[in-house]
N, C-alpha and C positions, 0 to 999 in steps of 0.2 A: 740146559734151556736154550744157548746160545744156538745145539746142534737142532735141536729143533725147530726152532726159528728160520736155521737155514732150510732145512727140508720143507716146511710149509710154504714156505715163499720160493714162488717161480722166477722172481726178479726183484732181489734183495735191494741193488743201487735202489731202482726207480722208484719201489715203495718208499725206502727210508726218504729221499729227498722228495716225494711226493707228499708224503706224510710231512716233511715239516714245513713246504709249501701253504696246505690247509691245515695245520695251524699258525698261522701267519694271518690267514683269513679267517679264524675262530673267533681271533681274537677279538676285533670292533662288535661283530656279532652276536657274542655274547654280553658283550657288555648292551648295546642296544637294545636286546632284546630284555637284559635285568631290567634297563630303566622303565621300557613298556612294561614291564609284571607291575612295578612300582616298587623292586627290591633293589638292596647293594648288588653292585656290579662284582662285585667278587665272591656270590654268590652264582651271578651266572656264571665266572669262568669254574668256579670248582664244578658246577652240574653239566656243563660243556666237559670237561678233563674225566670223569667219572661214567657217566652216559658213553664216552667215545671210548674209553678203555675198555669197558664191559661188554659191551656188544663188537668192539674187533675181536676180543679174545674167543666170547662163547656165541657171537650173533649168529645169523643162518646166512648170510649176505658179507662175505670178503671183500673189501675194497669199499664195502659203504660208509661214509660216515657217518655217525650220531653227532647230538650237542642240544644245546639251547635255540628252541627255535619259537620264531613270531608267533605259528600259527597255535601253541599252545601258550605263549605270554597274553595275550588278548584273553585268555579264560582267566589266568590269575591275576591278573591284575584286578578285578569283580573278587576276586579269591579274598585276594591280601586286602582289600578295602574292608570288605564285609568281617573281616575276620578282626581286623581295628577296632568295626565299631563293637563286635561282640565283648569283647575284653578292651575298654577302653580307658582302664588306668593299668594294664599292663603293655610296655613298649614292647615297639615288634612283635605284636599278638598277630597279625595275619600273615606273617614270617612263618611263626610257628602252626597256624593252623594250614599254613600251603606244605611245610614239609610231611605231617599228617596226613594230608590228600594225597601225596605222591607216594606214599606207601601204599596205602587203597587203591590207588590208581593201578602202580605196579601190581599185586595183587591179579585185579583184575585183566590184566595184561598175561601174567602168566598162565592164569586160566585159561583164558583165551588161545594158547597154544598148545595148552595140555588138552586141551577137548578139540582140537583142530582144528579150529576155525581161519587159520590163518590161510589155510586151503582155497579158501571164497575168493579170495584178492582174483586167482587164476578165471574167474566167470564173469572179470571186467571187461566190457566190450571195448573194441581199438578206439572208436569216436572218442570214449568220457577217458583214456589211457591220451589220447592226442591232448583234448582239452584240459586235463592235469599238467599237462607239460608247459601248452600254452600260458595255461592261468597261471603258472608257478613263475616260468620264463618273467612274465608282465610284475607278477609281485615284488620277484626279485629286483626287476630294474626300476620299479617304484620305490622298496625300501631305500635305494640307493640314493635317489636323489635326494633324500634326507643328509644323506653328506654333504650337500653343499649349504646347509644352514650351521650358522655357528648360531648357541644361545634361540634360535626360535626365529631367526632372521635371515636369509637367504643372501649368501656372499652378491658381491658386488666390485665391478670396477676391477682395479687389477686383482685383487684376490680371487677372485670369481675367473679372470683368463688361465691366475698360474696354477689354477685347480684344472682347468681345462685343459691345460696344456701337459701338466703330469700323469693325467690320467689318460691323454692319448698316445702318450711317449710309453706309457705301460702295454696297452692296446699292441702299440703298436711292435715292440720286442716281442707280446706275445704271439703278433699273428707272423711276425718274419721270421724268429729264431727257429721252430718248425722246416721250416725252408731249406736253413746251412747244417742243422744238426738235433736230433732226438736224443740225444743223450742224458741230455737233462731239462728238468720241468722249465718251459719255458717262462711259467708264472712266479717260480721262486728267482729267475734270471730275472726279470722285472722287479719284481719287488724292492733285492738288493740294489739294481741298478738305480733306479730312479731314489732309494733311499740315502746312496753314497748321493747321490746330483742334489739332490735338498740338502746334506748335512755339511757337505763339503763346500757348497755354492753359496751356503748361507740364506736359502730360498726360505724365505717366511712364512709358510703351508701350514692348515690344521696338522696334526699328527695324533697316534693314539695315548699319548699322553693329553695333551688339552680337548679330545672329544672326551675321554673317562672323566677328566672334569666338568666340565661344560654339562657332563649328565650325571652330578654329584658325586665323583667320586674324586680319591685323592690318588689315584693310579692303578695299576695292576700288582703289584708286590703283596703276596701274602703268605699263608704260613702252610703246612699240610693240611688236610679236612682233616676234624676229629670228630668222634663219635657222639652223639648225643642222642636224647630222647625228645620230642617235640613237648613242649610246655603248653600245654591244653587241658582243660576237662576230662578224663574218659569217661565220658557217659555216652548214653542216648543219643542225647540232641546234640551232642559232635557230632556223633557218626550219621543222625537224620542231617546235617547240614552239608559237610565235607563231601557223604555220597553222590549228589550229583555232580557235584563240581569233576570229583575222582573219574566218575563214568564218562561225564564227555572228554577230561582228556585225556583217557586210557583211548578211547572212541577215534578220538584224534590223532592222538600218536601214533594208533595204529595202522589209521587208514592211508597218513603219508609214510609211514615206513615202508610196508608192504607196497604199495603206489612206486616208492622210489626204489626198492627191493626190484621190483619188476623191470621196473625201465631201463636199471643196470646189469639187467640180466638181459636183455635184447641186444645192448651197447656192445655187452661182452660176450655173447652168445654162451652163455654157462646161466646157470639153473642155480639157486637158492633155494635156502627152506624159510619159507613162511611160519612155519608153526618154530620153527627153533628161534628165530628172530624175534618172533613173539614173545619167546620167555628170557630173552636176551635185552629187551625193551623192558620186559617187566622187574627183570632181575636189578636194573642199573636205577630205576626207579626207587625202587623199595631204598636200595646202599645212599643213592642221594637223598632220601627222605628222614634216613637215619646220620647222613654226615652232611648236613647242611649247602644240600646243589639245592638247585633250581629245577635239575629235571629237564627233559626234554625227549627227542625222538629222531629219526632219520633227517638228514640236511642235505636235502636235492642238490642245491648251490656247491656244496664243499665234494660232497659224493663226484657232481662232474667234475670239478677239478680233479679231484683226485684219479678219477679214469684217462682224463684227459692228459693228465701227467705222468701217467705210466703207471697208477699204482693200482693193483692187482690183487693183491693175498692181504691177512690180515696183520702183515706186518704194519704197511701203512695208515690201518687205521690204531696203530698202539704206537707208532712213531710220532702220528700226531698229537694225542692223546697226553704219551707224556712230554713233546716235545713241548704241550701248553701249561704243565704244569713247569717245566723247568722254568719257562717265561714267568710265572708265578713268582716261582720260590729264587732264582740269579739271574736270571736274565733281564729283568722287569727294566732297566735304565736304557737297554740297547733296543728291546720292542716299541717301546715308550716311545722314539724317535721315527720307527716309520710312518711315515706321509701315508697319510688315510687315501688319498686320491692313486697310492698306487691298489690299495685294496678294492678301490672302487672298479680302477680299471681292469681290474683279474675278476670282478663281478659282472662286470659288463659284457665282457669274452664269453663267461658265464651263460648269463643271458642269451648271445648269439648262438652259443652252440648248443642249449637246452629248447630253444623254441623252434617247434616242428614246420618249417618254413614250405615244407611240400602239403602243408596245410592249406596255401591258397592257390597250387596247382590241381588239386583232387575236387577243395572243395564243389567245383562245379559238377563233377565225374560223379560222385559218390551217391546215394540217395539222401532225398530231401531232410527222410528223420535221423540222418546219422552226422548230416553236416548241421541239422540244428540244434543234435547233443553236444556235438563240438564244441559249435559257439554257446552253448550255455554253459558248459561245466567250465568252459574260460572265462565267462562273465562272472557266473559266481562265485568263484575262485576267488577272483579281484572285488569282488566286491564287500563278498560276506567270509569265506571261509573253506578251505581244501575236503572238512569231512562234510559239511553241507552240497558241494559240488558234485562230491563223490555219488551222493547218496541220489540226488537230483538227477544224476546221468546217468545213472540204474537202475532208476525208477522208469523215466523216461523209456530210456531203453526198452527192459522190460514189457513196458507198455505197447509197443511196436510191435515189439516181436510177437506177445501175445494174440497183438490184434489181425498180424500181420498169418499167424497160422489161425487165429479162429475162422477164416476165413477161405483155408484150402480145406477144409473137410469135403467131402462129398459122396454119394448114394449111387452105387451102377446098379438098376432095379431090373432083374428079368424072373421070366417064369417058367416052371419046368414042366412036364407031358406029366405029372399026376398031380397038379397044380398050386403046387406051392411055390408062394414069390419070396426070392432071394433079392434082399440088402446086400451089396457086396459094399463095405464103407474104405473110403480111402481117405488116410490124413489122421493127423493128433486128433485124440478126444481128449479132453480137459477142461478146466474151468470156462478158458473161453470159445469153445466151440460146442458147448452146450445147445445154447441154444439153435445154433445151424443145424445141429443132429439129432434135434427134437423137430423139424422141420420138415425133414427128409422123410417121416412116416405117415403113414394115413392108415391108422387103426380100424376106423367104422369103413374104408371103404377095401380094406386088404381081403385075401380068401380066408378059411379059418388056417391053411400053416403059413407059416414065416419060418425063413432061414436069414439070420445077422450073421455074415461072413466079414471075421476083423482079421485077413488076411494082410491087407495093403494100411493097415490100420495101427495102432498103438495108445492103448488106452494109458495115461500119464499121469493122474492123480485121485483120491477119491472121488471128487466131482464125476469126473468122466465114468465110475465104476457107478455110482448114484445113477448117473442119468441112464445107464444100461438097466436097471432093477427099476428105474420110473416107466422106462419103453414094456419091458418085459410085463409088468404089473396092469400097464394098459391094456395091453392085447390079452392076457389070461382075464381079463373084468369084463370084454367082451366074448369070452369061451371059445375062445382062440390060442391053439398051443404054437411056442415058440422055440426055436432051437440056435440057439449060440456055438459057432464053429470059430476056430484059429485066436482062441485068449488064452496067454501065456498060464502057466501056473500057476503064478502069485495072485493075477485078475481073477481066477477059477475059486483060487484059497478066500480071497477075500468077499467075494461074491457067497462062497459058500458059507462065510461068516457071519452073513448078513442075512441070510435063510437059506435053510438047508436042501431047500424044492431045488433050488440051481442045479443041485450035484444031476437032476434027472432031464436038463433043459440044454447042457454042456455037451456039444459032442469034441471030444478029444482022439486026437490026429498024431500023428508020428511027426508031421511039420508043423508043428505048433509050437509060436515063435517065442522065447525066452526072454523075460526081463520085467522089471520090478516097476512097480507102481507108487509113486509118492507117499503114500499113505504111509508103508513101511519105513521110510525113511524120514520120515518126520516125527513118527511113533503116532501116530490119530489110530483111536483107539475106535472099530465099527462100532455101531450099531446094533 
């Protein structure tokens, strides 16, 4: 095992001390994010320690982190409440009905990369790839300032400077030590440092022991996960309840996994697999749903660190993994002691080097609709939620681009010495340039031949093969023969599917250009 370990890892030092860097920063994060579900915190760190071993071992993404994250606690927390009031003379009933959903969840996650889906992530445009980065950047250093409230009330006076002042003392080893030497994570060099400077200085700082209490817990120390089955109904109306909850945050997970899958894959200029991540996500799901995590998905925040600290292979993300259960199970009295404001400050570096700062030098350069997916998918990001932004900036998108080619179609009309007039069509036909291409003919005032020359052309979905058999139907209703020159095979096939006359109306060409029509690929069955 051991020789294998060394052979998958190209840089054994820098992962293992990078890996135990982020978990150092699992640790607040998990718990914060249990108290958002509205579970025990040592529920989030077991579904942090489980989610991050499974997916370094089998993920599609080396060097990414998993764990417990915000943007899937905001779903159960509506989970676990609801799940309360369903069983409300058994305790912890929406405990039990969130581990439930994260088996379905998982589930549908695995599917999702057993049928390929994870593929899509690759036909996200750079605009809504920026503004995931941006919106994430901003969340990130919003959650953060949440550490400076103790109990619901926002530090003050000297406790409020010596938080500011550890966390620039952190900042700041992290942006020098870089400078004198790489050899090691600068961020675990911080951490210790400033953690020796509070415990030895006698400095009176929150630390992760009074933040785990302060959000009801009595610390980190616990025991291995054991196996269980979730304590619920199996019927029906479980499964009509739990489903949607499962779908948005299988929905969820996957859309910031793959999102962060990607953006570490530009970082590192190396390639991942989508779909294997997919069932690596799904896989870690299902195990926490049966040994009591929390669950979770890729963690942008911990993933940078951990690039940025050198770590690389999947050693790193199984160094952190278990380096947070050992905090768990012996370490819990020496964790417990570091000063939260040095985790703030290895979040905030974070921050600066996650947010696309060539964001406000382009944005003037770039086109209108692509700097205002920008800023929207980093509004809503911040506002509402990473899979709602995602979707918003692909729609968007989309929308552009759609409109932006319905609009290069176009007709070069001439006539030949035994008089028949040639359509020569240039540009996409498809859904949106229908209409433009129903435009370009004049039926009642043409000779009786026509030639439609789709040379410079490319018909792209059924619409676009519809709107050919609508042209063609016009001019045969006025006793006018038409001849279709330069459509690929598949357009020929599917045209011919849809009435047989075609096969007599088609002339086929030795250069007659190759390539499939949407229709095939979505399975739409003609007409």
């Amino acid at each position: 095992m051991f020789e294998l370990i060394k052979n998958k890892s190209k840089n054994a030092k820098n992962d293992i001390l990078s890996g135990i860097t982020v978990a150092l920063a699992l640790v607040p994060e998990a718990v914060a994010f249990a108290f958002v579900a509205g579970i025990d915190p040592i529920i989030g760190l077991y579904g942090a320690f489980m989610v991050g071993l499974i997916t370094a071992v089998i993920g599609g993404r080396p060097g990414m982190i998993s764990g417990a994250t915000g943007a899937l606690a905001v779903v159960m927390v509506a989970l676990v409440k609801e799940g309360n009031a369903l069983l409300p003379n058994v305790e912890g009933a929406g405990v039990q009905y969130l581990f439930a959903t994260l088996v379905v969840m998982g589930l549908l996650q695995m599917a999702a990369g057993v049928f390929k889906l994870g593929k899509f992530v690759r036909l996200i445009p750079h605009p809504v790839m920026l503004g995931f980065v941006n919106g994430l950047a901003i969340v990130i250093f919003l959650s953060q300032l949440g550490m400076f409230k103790v109990e619901g009330q926002w530090l003050a006076g000297n406790d409020l400077w010596v938080m500011f002042g550890l966390v620039l003392l952190t900042m700041g080893i992290m942006f020098g030590l870089p400078k004198i030497t790489s050899k090691i994570p600068a961020g675990l060099v911080a951490i210790v440092t400033v953690s020796l400077v509070v415990v030895f200085g006698g400095i009176d700082t929150q630390t992760v022991l009074s933040f785990v209490q302060s959000n009801g817990g009595s610390g980190i120390e616990g025991g291995l996960p054991s196996f269980m089955i979730p304590q619920i109904p199996l019927t029906l109306d479980t499964l009509v309840f739990i489903f949607p909850y499962a779908l948005i945050l299988a929905a969820i997970g996957l859309i910031e996994s793959l999102m962060t899958l990607t953006l570490i894959d530009e970082i590192t200029d190396t390639r991942g697999s989508g779909n294997r991540e997919c069932v690596a996500q799904g896989t870690a799901n299902i195990v926490n749903g049966f040994f009591g995590g929390m669950g979770g998905c890729a963690m942008i925040g911990q993933s940078m660190i951990n690039v940025n600290s050198g770590g690389r292979g999947r050693l790193s993300g199984i160094v952190a993994a278990l380096m947070l259960l050992s905090f768990i199970l012996f370490f819990s009295p020496y964790i417990e002691q570091v000063p939260i404001a040095a985790l703030v400050g290895v979040m905030f570096m974070v921050v600066i080097g996650t947010f696309a700062w060539s964001s406000f030098r382009i944005i003037h350069k770039i086109p209108k609709a692509d700097a205002f997916v920008l800023i929207l998918v980093s509004a809503v990001t911040v506002f509402f939620d990473l899979a709602i932004a995602v979707v918003c900036g692909v729609i968007v998108s989309s929308l552009v681009f759609a409109w932006e080619n319905a609009t290069k179609i176009r007709a070069r009309k001439t006539m030949r010495e035994d008089g028949t007039k040639v359509y020569e069509i240039w540009g996409p036909l498809f859904f949106g340039s229908i209409q433009a291409f129903n435009s370009k003919f004049t039926p009642v005032e043409d000779p009786e031949q026509i030639e439609i020359d789709f040379i410079d052309s490319k018909v792209s979905d059924h619409s676009g093969v519809e709107a050919i058999r609508i042209i063609v139907n016009k001019y045969e209703a006025l006793g006018k023969k038409v001849m279709l020159k330069h459509l690929s095979p598949d357009c020929k096939r599917v045209l011919n599917k849809a009435n047989v006359k075609f096969d007599e109306i088609i002339i086929s060409d030795i250069d007659d250009p190759r390539y499939y029509v949407m229709t095939e690929a979505v399975g739409i069955i003609e007409k």
